[in-house]
C-alpha positions in Angstrom: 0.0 0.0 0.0 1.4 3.4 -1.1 1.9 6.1 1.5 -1.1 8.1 -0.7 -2.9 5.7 0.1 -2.3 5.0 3.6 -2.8 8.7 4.4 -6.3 8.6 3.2 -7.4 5.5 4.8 -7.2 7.3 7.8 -9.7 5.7 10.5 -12.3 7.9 12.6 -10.9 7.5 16.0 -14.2 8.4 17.9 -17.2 6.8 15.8 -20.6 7.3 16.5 -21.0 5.8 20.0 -24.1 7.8 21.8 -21.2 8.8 24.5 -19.4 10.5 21.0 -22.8 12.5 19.6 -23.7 13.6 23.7 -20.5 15.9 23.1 -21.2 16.6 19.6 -24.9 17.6 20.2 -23.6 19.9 22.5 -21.8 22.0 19.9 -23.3 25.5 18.7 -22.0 27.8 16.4 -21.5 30.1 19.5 -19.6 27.7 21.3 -17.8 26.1 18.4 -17.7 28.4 15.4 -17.6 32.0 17.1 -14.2 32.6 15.3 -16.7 32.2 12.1 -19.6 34.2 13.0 -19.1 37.5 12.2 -17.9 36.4 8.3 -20.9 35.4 8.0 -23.8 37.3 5.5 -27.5 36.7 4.8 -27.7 34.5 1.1 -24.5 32.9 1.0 -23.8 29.6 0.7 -21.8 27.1 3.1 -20.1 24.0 2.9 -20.1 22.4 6.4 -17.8 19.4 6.1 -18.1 16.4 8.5 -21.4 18.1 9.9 -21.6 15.1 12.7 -25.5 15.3 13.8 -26.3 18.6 12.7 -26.5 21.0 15.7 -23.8 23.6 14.1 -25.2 23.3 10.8 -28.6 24.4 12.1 -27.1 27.3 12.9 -25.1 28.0 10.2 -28.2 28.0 8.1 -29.8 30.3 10.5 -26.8 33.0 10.0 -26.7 33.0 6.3 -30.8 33.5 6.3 -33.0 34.8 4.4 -31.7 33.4 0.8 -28.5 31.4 2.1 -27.6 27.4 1.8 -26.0 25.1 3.7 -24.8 22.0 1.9 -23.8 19.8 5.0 -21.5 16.5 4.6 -20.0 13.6 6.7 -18.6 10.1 5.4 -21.1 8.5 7.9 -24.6 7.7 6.5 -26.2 7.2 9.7 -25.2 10.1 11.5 -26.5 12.1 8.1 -30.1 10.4 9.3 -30.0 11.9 12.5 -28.8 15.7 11.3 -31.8 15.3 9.2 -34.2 14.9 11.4 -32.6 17.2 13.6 -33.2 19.7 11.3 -36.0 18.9 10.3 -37.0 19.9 14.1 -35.7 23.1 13.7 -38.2 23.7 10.5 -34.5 24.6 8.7 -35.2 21.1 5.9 -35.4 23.4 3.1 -32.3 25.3 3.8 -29.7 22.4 4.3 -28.9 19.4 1.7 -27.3 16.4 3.3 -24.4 14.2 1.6 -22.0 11.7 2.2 -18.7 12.9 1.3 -14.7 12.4 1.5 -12.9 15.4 2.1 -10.1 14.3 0.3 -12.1 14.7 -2.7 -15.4 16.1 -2.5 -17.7 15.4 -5.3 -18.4 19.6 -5.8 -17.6 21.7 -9.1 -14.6 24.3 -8.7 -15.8 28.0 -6.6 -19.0 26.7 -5.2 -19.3 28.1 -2.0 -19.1 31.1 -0.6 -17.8 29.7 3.0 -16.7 26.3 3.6 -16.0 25.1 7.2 -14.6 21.8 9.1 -15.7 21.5 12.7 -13.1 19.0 14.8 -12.5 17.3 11.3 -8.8 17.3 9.9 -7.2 16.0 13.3 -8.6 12.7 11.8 -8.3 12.8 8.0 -5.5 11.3 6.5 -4.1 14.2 4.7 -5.0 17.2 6.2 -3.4 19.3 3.9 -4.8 17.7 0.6 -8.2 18.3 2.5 -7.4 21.7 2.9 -6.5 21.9 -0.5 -10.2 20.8 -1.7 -11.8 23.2 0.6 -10.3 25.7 -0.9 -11.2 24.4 -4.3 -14.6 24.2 -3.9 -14.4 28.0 -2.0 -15.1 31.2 -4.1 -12.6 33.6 -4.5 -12.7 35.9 -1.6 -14.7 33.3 0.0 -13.9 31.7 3.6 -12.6 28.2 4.5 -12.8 28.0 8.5 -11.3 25.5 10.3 -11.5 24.6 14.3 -9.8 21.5 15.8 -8.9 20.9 19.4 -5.0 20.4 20.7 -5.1 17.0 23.3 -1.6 17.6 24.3 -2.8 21.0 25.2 -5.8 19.8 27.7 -5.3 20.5 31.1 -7.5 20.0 34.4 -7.7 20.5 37.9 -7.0 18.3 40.3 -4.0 16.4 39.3 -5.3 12.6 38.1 -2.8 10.2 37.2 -5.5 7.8 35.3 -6.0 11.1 33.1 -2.8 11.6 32.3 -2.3 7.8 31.4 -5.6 8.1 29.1 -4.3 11.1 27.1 -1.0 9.3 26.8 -3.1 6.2 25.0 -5.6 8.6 23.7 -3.0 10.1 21.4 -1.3 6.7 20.6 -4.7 5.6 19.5 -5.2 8.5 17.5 -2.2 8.6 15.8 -2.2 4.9 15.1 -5.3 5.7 13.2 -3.7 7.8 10.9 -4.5 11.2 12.8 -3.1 14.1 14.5 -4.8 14.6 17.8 -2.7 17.8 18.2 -4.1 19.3 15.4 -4.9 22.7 16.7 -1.4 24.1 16.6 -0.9 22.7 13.4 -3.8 24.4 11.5 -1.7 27.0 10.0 1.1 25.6 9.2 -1.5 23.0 7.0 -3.0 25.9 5.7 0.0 27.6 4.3 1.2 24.5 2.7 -2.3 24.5 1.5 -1.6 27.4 -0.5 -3.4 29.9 1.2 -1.2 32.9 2.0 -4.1 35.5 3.7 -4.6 33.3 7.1 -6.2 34.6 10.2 -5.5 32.4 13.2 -6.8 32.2 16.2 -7.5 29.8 19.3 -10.4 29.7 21.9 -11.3 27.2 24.8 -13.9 25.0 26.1 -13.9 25.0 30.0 -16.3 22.7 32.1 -16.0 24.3 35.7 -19.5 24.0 36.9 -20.6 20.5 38.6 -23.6 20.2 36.0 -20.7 20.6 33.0 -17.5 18.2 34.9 -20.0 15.7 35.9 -21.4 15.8 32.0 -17.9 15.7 30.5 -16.2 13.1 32.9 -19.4 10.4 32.5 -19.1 10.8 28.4 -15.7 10.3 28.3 -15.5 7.8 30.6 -18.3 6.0 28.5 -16.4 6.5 25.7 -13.0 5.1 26.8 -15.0 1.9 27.4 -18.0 1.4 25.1 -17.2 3.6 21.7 -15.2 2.7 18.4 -12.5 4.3 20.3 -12.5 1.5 22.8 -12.3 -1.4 20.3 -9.3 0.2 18.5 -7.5 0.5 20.9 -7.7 -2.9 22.4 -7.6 -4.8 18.9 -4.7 -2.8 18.0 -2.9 -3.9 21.2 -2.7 -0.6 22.6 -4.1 -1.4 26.2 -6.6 -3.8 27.6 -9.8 -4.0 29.0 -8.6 -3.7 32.2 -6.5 -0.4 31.3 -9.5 1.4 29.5 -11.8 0.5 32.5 -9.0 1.9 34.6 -8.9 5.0 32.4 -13.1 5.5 33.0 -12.5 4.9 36.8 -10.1 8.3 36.4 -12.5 9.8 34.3 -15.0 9.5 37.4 -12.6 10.3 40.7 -11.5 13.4 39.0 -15.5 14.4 37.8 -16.8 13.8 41.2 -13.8 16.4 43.0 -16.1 19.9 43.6 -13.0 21.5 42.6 -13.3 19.5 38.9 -11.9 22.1 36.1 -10.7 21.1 32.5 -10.0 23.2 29.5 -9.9 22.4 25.5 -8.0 24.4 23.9 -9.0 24.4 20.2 -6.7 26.3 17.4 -8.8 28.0 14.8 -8.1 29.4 11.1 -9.9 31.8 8.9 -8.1 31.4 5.5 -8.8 33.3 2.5 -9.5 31.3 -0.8 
């Protein structure tokens, strides 16, 4: 197998696990695509690559109303079903087309979209920079692509865990094994300049869980996730740790959400390049 195509075989660390979507459901535009927001214009039209279950699309569509599109794509079918109905919910059906899609090479005409944007995407495609290269593509001139992805190596929490320090460790073996970059935030420009973009606005901005309501909610996902999601069966198949080490890893996941001092922080690197 050439290295080509070894880079674009890339596997999706996280799958589709309900513990995955819980966080992904959880994502706005305001929480997750402010860096994006104020590019925004009524009638344009978006590309929203690897739109997950919908709940940032929705309001993509909402920001570009009246008279704007969102074309919204994932290379999971299923999760396409639920960002459907999702927003279908939000009465928002006739402003957003669903499609599966490969970033790598995305089945669009040259200067289609006014704005296209990758939520927590490239840390696991293949070839980030290709992809990068085929968002800008199938961007305007003028127009926007956006990326946002989050740094692991850059997480840090309060109180001091060992078991959490030991899951990012695997975490990012795992990751990396797969064919990702789970450090991908500070990388984001770099990938866009060898892109071929040379106007790049880059930025970074944080998720930080602090409350009870928001450590308890964090901890229990990701704790469900290091033992129940696609994560958990990659990394045991490939050999990476055992049963016994990922239930340890949830255990962490739980002392450290149940301290009343609990604090974490994402830190997620951000690009506004210029097609």
């Amino acid at each position: 197998m050439g290295t080509e195509e070894t880079k674009e075989t890339a596997v999706y660390t996280h799958g589709h696990h309900e513990s995955v979507l819980r966080s992904h459901r959880w994502r706005t535009a305001a929480n997750s695509a402010a860096y994006l927001i104020g590019e925004l214009r009524p009638g344009m039209s978006v590309l929203d690559v690897g739109c997950g279950p919908g709940t940032i699309t929705a309001d993509l569509a909402e920001l570009v109303a009246p008279g704007g599109r969102v074309t919204a794509v994932d290379a999971a079918r299923d999760v396409l079903e639920q960002a459907a109905e999702y927003v279908r919910e939000r009465g928002l059906a006739d402003a957003i087309t669903f499609a599966t899609a490969d970033v790598h090479a995305l089945d669009f005409p040259d200067d289609s979209f006014d704005v296209v944007h990758a939520h927590q995407v490239l840390q696991h495609v293949g070839d980030p920079v290709r992809a990068l290269r085929e968002m800008r593509r199938v961007c305007r001139p003028a127009g926007i692509v956006a990326a946002r992805d989050a740094d692991y190596a850059a997480m840090t929490w309060y109180p001091a865990e060992p078991g959490l320090d030991e899951w990012l460790g695997l975490y990012r073996r795992v990751a990396r094994a797969n064919g990702g970059e789970p450090d991908a935030g500070r990388r984001l420009l770099s990938w866009a300049r060898a892109a071929g973009f040379t106007e790049v606005a880059s930025s970074a901005t944080a998720w930080c869980y602090a409350t009870a309501e928001e450590t308890s909610w964090w901890s229990s996902l990701w704790a469900d996730r290091t033992t129940a999601s696609a994560y958990a069966s990659l990394a045991t198949d490939a050999g990476h740790a055992t049963p016994a080490d990922l239930a340890a890893a949830a255990e962490a996941w739980h002392r450290w959400g149940a301290s009343p001092d609990a604090w974490f922080s994402v830190l997620n690197g951000e690009i506004l390049a210029r097609a």
